[in-house]
LUMGUKOL-373964 format. One line per field, with one value per atom (N, C-alpha, C): residue number from 1; residue in three letters; atom name; x, y, z. Coordinates in steps of 0.2 Angstrom, whole numbers, padded with zeros to 4 digits. Layout:
BEGIN
k = (NUM/...)
r = (ala/...)
a = (CA/...)
xx = (X/...)
yy = (Y/...)
zz = (Z/...)
# end
This chain:
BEGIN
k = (1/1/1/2/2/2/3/3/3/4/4/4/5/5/5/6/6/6/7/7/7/8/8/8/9/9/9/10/10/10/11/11/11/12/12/12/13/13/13/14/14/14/15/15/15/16/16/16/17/17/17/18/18/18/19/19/19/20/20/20/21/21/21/22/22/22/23/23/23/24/24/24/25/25/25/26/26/26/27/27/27/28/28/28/29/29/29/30/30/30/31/31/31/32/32/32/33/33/33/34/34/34/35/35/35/36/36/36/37/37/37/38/38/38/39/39/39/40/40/40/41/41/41/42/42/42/43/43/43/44/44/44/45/45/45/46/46/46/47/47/47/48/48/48/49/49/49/50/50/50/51/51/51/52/52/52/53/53/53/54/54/54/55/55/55/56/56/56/57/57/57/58/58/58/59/59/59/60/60/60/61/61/61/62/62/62/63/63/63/64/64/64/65/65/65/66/66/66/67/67/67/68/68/68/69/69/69/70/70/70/71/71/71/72/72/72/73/73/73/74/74/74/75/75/75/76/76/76/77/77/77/78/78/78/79/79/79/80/80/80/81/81/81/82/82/82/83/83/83/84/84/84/85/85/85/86/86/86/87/87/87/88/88/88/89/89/89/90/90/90/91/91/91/92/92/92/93/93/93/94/94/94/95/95/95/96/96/96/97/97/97/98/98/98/99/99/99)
r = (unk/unk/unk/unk/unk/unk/unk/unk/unk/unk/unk/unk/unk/unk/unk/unk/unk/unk/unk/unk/unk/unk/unk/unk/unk/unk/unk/unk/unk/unk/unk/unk/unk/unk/unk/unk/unk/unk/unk/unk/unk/unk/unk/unk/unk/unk/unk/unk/unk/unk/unk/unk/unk/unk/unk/unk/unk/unk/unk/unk/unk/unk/unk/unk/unk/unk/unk/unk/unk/unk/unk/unk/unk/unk/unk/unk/unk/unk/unk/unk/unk/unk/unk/unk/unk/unk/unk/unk/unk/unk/unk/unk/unk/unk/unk/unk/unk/unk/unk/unk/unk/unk/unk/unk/unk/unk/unk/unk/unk/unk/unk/unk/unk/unk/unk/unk/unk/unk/unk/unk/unk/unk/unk/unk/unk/unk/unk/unk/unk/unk/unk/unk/unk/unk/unk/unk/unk/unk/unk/unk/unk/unk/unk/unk/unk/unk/unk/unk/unk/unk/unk/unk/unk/unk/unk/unk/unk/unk/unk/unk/unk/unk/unk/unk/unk/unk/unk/unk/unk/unk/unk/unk/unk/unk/unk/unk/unk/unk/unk/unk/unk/unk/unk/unk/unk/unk/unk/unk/unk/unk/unk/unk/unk/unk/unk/unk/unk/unk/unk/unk/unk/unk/unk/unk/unk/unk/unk/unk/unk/unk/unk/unk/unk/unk/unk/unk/unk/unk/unk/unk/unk/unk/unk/unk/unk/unk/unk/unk/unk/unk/unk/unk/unk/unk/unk/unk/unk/unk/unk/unk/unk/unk/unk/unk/unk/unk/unk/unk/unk/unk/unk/unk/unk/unk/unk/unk/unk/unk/unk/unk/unk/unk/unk/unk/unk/unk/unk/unk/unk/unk/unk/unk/unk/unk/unk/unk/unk/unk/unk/unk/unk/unk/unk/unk/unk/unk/unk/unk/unk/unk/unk/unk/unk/unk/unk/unk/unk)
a = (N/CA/C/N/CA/C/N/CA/C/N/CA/C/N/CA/C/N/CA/C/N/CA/C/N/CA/C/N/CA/C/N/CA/C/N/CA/C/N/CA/C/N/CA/C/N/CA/C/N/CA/C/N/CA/C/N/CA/C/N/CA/C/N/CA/C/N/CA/C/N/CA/C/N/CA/C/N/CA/C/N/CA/C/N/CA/C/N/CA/C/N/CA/C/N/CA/C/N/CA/C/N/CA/C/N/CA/C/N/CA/C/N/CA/C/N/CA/C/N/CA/C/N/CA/C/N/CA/C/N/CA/C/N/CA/C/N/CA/C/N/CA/C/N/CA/C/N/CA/C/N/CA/C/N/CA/C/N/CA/C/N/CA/C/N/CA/C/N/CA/C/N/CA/C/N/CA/C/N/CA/C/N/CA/C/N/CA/C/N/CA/C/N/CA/C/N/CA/C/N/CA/C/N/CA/C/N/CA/C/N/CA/C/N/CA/C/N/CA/C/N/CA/C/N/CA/C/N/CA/C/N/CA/C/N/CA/C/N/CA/C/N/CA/C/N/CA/C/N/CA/C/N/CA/C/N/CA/C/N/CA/C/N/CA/C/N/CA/C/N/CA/C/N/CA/C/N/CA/C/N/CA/C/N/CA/C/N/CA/C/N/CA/C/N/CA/C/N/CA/C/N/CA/C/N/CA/C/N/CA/C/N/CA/C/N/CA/C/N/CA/C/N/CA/C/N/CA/C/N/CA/C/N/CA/C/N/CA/C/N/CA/C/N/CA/C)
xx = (0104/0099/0103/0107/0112/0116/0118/0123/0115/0110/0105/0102/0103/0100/0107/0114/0118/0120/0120/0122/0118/0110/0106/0100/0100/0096/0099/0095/0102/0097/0102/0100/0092/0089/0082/0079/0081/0074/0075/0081/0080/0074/0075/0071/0064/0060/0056/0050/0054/0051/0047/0040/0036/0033/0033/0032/0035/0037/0039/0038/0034/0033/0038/0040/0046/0045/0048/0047/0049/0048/0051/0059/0063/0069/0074/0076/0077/0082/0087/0092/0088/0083/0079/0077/0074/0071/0075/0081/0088/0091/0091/0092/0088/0083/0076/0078/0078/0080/0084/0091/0098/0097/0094/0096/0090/0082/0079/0073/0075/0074/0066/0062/0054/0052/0056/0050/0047/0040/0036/0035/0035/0039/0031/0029/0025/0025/0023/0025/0020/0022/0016/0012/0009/0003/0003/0007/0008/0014/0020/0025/0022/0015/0013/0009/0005/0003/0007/0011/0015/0020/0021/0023/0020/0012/0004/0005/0004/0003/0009/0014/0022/0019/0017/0019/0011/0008/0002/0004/0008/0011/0016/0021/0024/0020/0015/0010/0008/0004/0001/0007/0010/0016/0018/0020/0023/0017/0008/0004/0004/0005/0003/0008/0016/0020/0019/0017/0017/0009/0006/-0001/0001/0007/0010/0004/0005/0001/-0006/-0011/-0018/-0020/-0023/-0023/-0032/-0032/-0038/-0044/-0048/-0057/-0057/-0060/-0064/-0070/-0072/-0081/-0085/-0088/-0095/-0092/-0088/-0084/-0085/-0088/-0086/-0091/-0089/-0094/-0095/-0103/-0104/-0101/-0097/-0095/-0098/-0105/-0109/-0116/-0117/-0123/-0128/-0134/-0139/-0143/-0144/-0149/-0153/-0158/-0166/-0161/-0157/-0153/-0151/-0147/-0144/-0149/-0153/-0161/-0163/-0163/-0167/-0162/-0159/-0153/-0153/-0153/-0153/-0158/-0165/-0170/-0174/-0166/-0168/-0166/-0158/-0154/-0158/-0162/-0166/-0170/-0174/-0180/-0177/-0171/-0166/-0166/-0162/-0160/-0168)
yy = (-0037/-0032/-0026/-0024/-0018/-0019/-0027/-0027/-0026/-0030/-0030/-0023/-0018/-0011/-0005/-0009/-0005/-0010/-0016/-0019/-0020/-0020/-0023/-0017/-0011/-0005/0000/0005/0011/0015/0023/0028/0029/0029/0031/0025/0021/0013/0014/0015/0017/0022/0028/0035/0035/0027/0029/0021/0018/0014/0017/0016/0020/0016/0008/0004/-0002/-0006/-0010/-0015/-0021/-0024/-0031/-0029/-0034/-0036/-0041/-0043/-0039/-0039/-0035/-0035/-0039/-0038/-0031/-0029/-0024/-0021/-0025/-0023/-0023/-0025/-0025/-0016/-0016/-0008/-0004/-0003/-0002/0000/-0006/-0005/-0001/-0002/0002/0010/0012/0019/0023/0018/0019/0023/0017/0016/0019/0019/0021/0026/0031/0034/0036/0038/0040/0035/0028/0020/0020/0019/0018/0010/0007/0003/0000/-0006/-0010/-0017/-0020/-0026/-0032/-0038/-0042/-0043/-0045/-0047/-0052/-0058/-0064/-0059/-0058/-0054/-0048/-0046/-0042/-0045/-0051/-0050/-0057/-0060/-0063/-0059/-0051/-0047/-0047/-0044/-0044/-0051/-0057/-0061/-0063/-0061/-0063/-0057/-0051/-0046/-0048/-0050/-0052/-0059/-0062/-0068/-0066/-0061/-0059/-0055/-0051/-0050/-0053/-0059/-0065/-0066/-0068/-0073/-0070/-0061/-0058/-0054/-0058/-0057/-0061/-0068/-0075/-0075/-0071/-0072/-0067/-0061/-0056/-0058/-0061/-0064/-0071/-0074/-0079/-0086/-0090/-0098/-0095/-0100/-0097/-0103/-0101/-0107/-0111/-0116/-0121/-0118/-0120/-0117/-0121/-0119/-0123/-0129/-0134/-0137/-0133/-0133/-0129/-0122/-0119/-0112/-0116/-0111/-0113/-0120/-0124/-0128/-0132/-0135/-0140/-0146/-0150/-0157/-0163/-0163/-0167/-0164/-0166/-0163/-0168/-0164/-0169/-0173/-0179/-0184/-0181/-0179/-0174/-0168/-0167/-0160/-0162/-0168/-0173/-0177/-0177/-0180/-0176/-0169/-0165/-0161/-0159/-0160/-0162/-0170/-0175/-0174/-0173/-0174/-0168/-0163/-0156/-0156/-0160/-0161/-0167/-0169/-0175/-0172/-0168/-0165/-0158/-0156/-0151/-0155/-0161/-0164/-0166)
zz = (-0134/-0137/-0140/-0136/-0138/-0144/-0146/-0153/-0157/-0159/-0163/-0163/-0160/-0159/-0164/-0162/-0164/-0171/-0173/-0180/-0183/-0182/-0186/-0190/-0186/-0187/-0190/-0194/-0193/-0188/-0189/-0187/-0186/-0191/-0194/-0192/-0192/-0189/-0183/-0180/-0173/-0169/-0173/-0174/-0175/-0178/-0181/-0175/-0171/-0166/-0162/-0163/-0158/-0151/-0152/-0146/-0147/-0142/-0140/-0133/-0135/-0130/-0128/-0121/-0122/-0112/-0111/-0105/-0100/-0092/-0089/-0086/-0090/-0087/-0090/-0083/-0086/-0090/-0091/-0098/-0105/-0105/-0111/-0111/-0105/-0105/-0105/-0102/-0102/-0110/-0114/-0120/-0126/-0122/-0127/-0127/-0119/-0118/-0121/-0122/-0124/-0132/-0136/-0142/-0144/-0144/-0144/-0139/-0138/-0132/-0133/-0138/-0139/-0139/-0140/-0140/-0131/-0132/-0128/-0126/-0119/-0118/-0113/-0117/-0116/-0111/-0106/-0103/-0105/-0107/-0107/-0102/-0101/-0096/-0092/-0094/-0091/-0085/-0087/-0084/-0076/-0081/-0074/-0069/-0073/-0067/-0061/-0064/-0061/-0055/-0057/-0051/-0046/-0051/-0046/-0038/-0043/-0038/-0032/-0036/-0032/-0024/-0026/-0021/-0017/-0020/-0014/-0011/-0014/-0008/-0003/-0005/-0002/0004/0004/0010/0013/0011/0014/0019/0018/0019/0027/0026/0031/0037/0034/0036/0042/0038/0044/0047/0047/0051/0057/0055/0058/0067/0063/0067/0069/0069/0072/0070/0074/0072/0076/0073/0075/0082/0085/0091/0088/0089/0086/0091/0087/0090/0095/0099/0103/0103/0105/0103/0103/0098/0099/0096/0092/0087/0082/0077/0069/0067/0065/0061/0066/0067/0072/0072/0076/0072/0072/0074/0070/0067/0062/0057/0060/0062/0066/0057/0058/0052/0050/0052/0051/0044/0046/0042/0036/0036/0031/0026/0029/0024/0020/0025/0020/0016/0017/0011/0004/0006/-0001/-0003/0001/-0004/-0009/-0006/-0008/-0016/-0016/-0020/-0025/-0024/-0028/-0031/-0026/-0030/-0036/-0034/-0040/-0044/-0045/-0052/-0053)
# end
């Protein structure tokens, strides 16, 4: 980016860049500041939020290490493991009478 800032522009097209949307790597921004120091320096969206989600993985991750493995419920915690008939009837017929 630095040859095509210094071979391809002059002085005055330098001077006259007021934004610039380029990825976040940062010799790109690096080069922007160099060559054109008032260019205002925009990131795309895919780039951000792909930081966004990388650093909520990175939490997650050092979340469930930190709270180690979880130990299994016990019978009777959480969902029942059999759904009583009476309940499953009426379910369906509730779902019948919807459509």
């Amino acid at each position: 980016m630095d040859d095509f800032f210094g071979s391809q522009l002059t002085v005055r097209q330098r001077k006259r860049i007021e934004a610039a949307c380029v990825d976040m790597w940062e010799p790109f921004r690096l080069s922007i500041e160099q060559w054109s120091p008032q260019c205002k320096i925009a990131c795309d969206r895919f780039h951000i939020m792909q930081h966004a989600n990388d650093a909520v993985d990175e939490v997650r991750r050092a979340e469930f290490f930190r709270q180690g493995p979880k130990k299994p419920k016990k019978r009777g915690q959480g969902l029942p493991a059999e759904v009583d008939r009476s309940t499953e009837m009426a379910a369906a017929e509730a779902v019948g009478e919807a459509g």
